[in-house]
C-alpha positions as CSV (number, residue, x, y, z in Angstrom):
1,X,-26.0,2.0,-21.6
2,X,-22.6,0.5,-21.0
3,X,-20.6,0.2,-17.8
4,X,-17.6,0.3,-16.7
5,X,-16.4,-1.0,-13.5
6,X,-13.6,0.0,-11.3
7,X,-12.4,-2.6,-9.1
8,X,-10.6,-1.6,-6.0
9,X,-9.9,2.3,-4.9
10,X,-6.1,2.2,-5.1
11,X,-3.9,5.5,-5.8
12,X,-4.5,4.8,-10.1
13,X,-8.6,4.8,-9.3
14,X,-8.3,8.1,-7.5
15,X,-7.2,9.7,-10.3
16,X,-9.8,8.2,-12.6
17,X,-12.8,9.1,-9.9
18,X,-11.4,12.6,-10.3
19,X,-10.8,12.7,-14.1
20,X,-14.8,11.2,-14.2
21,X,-15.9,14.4,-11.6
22,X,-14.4,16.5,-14.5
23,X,-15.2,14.7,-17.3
24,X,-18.6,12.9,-17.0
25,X,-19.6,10.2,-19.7
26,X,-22.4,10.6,-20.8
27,X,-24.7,7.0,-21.6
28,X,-22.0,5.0,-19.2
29,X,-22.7,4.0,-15.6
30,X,-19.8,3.3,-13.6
31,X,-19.6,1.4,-10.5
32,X,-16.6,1.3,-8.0
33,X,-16.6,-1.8,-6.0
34,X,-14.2,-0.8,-2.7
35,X,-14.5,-2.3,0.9
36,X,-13.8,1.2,2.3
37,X,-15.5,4.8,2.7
38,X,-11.8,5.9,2.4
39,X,-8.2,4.6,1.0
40,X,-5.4,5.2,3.8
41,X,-2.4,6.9,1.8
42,X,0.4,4.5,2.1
43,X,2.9,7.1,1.7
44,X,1.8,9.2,5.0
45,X,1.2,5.8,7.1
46,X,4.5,6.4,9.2
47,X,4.3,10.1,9.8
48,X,1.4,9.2,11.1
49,X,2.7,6.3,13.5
50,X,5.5,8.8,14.1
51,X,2.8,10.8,15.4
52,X,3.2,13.7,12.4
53,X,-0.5,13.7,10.7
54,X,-3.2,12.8,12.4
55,X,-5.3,10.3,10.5
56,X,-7.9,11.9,9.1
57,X,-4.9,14.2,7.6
58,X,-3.9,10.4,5.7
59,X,-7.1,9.7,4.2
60,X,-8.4,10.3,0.7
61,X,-12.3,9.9,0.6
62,X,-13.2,7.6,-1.7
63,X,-16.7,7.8,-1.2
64,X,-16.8,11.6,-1.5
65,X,-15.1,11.7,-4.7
66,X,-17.2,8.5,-6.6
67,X,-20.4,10.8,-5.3
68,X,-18.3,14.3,-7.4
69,X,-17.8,11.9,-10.4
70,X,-21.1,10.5,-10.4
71,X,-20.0,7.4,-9.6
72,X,-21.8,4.2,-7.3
73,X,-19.8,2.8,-4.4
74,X,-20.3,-0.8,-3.6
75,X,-18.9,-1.6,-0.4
76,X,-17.2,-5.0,-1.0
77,X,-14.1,-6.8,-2.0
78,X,-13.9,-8.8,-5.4
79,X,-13.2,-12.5,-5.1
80,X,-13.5,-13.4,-9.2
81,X,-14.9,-12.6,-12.4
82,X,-15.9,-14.3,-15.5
83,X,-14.3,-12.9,-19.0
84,X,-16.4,-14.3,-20.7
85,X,-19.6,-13.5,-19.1
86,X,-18.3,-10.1,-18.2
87,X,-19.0,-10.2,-15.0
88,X,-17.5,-9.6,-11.7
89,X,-18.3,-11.2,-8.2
90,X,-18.1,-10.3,-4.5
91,X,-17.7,-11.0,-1.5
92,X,-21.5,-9.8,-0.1
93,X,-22.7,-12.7,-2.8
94,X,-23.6,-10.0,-5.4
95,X,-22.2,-9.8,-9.2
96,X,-22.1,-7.0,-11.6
97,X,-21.7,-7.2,-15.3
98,X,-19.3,-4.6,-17.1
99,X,-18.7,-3.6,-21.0
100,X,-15.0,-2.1,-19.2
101,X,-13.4,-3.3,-16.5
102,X,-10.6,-1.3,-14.6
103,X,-8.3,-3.2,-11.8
104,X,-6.3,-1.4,-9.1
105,X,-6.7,-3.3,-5.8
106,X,-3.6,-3.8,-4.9
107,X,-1.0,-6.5,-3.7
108,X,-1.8,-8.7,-0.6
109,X,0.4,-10.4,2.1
110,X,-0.5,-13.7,2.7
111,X,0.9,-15.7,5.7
112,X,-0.6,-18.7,5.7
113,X,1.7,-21.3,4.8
114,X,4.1,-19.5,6.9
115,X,3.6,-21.5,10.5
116,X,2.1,-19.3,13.4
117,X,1.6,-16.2,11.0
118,X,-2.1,-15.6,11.5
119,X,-2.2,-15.9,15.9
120,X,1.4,-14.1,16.5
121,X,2.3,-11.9,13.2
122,X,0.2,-8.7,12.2
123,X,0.7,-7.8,8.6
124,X,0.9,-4.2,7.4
125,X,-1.8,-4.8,4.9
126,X,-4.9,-4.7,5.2
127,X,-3.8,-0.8,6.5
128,X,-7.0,-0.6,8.4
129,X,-6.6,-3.6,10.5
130,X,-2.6,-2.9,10.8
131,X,-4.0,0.6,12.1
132,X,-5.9,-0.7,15.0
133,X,-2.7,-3.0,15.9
134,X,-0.1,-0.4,16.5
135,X,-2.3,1.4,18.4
136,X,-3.2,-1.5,20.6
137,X,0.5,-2.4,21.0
138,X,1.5,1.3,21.9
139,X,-1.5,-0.3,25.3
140,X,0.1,-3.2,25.4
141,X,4.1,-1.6,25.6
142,X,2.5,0.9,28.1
143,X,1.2,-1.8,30.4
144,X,4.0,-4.3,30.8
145,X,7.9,-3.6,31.8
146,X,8.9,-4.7,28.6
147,X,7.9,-6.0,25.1
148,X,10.3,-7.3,22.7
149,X,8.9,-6.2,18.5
150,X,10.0,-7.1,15.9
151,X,9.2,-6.1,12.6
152,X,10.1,-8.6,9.5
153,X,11.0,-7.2,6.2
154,X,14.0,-4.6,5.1
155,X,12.0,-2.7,2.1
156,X,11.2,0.7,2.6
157,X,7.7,-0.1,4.3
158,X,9.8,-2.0,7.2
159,X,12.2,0.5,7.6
160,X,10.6,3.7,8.1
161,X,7.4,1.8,10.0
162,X,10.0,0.7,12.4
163,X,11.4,3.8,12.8
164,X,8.4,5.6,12.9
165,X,6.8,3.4,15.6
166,X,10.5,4.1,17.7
167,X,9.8,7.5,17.9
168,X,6.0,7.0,19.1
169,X,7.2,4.4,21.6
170,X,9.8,7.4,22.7
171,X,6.9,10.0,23.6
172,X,4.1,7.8,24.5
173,X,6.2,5.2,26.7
174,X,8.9,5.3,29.5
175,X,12.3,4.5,28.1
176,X,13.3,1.3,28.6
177,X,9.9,-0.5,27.8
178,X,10.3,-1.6,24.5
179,X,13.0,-3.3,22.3
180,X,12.3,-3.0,18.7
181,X,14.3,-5.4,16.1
182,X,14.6,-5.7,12.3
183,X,14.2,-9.1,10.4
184,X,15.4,-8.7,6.6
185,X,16.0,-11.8,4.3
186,X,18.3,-9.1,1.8
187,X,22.0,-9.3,3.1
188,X,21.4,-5.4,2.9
189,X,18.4,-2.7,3.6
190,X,16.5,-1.6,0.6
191,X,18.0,-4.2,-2.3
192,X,17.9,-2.2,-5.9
193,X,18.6,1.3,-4.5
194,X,22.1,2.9,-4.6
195,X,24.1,1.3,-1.6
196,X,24.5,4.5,-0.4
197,X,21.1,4.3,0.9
198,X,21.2,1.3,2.9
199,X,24.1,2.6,4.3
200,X,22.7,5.8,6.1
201,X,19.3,3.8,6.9
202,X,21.7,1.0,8.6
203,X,23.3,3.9,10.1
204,X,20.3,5.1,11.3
205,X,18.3,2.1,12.9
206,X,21.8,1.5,15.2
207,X,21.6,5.6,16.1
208,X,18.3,4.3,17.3
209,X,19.2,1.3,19.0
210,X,17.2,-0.9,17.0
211,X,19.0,-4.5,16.8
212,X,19.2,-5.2,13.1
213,X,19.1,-9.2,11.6
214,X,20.1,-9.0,8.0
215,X,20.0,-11.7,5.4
216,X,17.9,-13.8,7.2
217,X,14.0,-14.9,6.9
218,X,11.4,-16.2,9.1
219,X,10.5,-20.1,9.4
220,X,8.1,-19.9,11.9
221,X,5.5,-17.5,14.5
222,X,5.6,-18.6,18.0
223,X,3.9,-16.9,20.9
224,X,7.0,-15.4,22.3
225,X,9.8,-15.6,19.7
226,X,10.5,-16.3,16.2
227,X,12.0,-18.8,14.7
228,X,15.1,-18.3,11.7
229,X,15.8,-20.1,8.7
230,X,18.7,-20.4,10.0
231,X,17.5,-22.1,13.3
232,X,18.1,-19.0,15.4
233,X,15.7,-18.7,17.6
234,X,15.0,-14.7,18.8
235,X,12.8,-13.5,21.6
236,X,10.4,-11.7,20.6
237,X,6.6,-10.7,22.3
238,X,5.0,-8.7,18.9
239,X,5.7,-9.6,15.8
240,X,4.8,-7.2,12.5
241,X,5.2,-8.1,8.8
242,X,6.3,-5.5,6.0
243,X,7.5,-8.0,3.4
244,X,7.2,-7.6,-0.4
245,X,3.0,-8.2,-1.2
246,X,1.9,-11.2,-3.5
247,X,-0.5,-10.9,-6.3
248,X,-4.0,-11.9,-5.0
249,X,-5.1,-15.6,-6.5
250,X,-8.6,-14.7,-8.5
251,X,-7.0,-12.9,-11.9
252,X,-5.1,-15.7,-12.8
253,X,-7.9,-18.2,-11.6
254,X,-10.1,-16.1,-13.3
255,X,-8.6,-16.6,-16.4
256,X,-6.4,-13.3,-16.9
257,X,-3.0,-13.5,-18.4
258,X,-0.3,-13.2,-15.5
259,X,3.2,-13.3,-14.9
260,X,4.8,-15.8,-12.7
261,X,4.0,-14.0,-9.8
262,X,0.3,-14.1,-10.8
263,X,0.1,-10.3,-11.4
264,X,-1.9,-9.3,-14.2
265,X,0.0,-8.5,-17.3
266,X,-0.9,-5.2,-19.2
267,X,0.8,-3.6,-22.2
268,X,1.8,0.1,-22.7
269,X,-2.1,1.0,-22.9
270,X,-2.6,-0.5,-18.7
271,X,-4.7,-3.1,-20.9
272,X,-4.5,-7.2,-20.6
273,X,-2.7,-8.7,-22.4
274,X,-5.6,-11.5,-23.1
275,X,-9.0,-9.0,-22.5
276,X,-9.1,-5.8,-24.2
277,X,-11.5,-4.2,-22.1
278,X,-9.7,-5.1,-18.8
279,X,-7.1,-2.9,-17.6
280,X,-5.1,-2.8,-14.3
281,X,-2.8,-0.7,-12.6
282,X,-0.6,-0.5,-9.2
283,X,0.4,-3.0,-7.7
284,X,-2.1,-6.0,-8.9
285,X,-0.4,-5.2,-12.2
286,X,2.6,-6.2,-14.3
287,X,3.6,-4.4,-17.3
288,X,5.0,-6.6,-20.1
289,X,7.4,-3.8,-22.1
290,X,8.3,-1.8,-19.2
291,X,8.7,-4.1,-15.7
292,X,8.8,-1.8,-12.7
293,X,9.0,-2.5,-9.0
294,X,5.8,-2.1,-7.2
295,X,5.6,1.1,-5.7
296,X,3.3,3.9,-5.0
297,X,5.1,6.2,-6.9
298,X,4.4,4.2,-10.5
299,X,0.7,3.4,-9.2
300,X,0.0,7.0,-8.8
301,X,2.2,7.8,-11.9
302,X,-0.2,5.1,-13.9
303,X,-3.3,7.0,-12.6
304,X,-3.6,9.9,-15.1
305,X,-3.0,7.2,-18.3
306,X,-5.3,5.0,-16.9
307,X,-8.0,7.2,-16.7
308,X,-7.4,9.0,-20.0
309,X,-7.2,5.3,-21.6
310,X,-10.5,4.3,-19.8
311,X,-12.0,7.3,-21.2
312,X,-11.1,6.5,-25.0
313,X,-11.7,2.8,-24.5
314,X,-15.3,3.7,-23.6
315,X,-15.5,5.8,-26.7
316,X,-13.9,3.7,-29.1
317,X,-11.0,6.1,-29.6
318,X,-7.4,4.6,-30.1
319,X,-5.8,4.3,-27.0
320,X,-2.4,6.2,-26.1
321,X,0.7,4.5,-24.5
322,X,2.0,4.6,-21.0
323,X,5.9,4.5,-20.7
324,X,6.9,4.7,-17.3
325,X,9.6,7.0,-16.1
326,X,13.0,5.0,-15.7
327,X,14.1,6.9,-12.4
328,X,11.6,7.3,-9.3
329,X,11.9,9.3,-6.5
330,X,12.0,7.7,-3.5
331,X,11.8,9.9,-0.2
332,X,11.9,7.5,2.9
333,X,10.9,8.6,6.5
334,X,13.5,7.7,9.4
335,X,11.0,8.5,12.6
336,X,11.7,12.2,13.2
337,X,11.6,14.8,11.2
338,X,14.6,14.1,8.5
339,X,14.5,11.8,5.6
340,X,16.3,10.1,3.3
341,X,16.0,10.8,-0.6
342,X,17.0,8.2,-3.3
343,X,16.9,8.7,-6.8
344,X,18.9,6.4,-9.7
345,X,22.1,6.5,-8.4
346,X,21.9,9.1,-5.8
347,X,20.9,9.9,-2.0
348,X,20.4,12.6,0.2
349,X,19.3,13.0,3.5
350,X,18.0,16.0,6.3
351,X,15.2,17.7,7.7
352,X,15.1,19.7,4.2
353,X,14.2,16.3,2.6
354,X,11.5,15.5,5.5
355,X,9.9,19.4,4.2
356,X,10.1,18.0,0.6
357,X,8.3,14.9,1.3
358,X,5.7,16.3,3.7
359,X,5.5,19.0,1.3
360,X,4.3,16.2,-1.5
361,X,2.7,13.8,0.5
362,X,0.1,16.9,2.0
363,X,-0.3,18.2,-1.7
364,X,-1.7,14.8,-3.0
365,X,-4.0,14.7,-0.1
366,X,-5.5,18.5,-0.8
367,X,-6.1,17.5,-4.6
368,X,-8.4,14.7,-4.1
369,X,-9.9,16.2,-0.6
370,X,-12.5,19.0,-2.5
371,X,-15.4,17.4,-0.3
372,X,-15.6,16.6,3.5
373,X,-17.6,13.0,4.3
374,X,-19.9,13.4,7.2
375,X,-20.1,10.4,7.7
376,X,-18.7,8.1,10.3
377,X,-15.8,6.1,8.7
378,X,-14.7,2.8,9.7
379,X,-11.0,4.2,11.3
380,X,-13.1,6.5,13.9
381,X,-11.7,4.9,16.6
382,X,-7.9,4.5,15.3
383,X,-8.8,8.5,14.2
384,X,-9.4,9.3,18.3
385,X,-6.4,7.1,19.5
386,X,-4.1,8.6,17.5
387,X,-0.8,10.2,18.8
């Protein structure tokens, strides 16, 4: 019987859990090797800060879905694997071999060589742990006359968190507690979208009173400040990271092809470029022919391919080509109930773009949400302390 395993439970594997629930293979046994019960959906993470969605109204369950598909969950993180052996290995010591083998566990942020990162800095990924932050912060702003935050990075993850945790601050917290700041290393907000864009989200962090930094980058974490390339020196009591994410270190010391950021490079099929029966997608991934920025939108564009590719590879069948779209649409949060949409060369923004987005964002949820876990998950307590 051959196997195929799926490493990680990012937005490309959801759709391939789903396309296996619809389409089971017969004479393969596939294993999905995920840390979580669940996968937080990125894309509703500040409407829930913002205090839109609860979080169980954010969550896709993973386990439910590999249990529709037929598929076994082992609860554990990949550190490695061995091409040639075909075989992967975990973290809980235990190794699984594969005739196909499916990648899609995302980007990481790592702070260590960046001094003070790991006691005064908490990173938006891992989500879950980022989770359990905020909502300890929203304590420790309620307790104390007045915390300084900064958040560090001016993508479209550090804007709208920021934003989203103003307007939480704003019903949960007397006014005048808390100072929030902005740290981007890009002279302007969101580098590669229309300028237009960075514009109204510039527009918007000073509606909000939010001191905004630009083109500068962090050289150091201290307990109460943080320290500029520059040699600035800012106050600052709770610091929080949404920088770009690196590609995690064992593809490429596994012995994948990479690019020079270490993701792992795929052709038009999602497939390596140096294993033929390993394919990745989302953000771990880099596509040769048609380089993209990582984003949520191509990872769950790449799902559908994936799995159909998956599918055929398992049956010896020629595999079909994935071209991603040239233009994404990019609809971006700003805290209340109004957001900002940017596409090529174009933006809009208003509460009828916040309905289009929530609109979207609620629809993915519902397609993958068939079957309710009863279960305890590991967020219960972030669920029950959310606003």
């Amino acid at each position: 019987m051959k196997r195929l395993v799926l490493l990680g439970g990012g937005h490309s594997h959801v759709h391939v859990l789903d396309a296996l629930a619809q389409r089971p293979l017969a004479s393969v046994e596939t294993l999905l090797v995920s840390p979580h019960p669940h996968q937080v959906y990125s894309g509703m993470l500040p409407g829930w800060l913002a205090g839109h969605y609860r979080l169980r109204d954010c969550l896709i369950h993973v386990d439910a879905l590999a249990r529709r598909a037929g598929v076994a969950h082992r609860r554990a993180t990949a550190i490695g694997f061995d091409p040639a052996a075909q075989r992967v290995f975990c973290s809980d010591g235990a190794a699984f071999d594969y005739d196909v083998l499916s990648i899609d566990t995302g980007a990481v942020l790592d702070l260590g060589a960046l001094p003070g990162a790991s006691q005064h800095a908490l990173p938006v990924r891992p989500i879950e742990r980022f989770i359990q932050g905020c909502n300890s912060l929203v304590e420790h702003v309620r307790a104390r006359p007045r915390t300084i935050i900064t958040f560090v990075g001016g993508g479209a993850a550090g804007v709208e968190l920021i934003l989203a945790l103003r307007r939480r601050l704003r019903r949960h917290v007397r006014e005048g507690r808390a100072v929030l700041q902005l740290i981007s290393s890009s002279a302007s907000l969101l580098p590669g979208h229309p300028a237009g864009v960075g514009r109204r989200l510039e527009a918007q962090l000073a509606a909000c009173g939010i001191l905004y930094y630009p083109d500068r980058s962090v050289a150091a974490f201290l307990p109460d400040g943080v320290i500029l390339h520059t040699g600035e020196e800012i106050e600052s009591n709770f610091n929080l990271v949404a920088t770009g994410g690196a590609a995690p270190p064992w593809p490429k010391r596994s012995g994948l092809a990479t690019d020079a950021g270490g993701f792992i490079s795929v052709n038009g099929f999602l497939q390596s470029t140096s294993h033929a029966n390993v394919f990745a997608a989302g953000d771990v991934a880099s596509m040769v022919d048609h380089p993209r920025p990582k984003s949520g939108v191509y990872a769950v564009r790449a799902g559908p391919p994936l799995a159909d590719n998956l599918l055929r590879a398992l049956a010896g069948r020629p595999l079909k080509r994935h071209a991603p779209q040239q233009r994404a649409l990019y609809l971006i949060g700003t805290g209340g109930h109004h957001a900002i949409a940017s596409w090529g060369p174009f933006s809009w923004q208003g509460r009828w773009v916040w309905r289009w987005k929530d609109r979207i964002d609620r629809a993915f949820i519902a397609r993958f949400s068939r079957d309710t876990p009863t279960e305890a998950n590991l967020l219960h307590r972030s669920e029950s302390e959310s606003p």
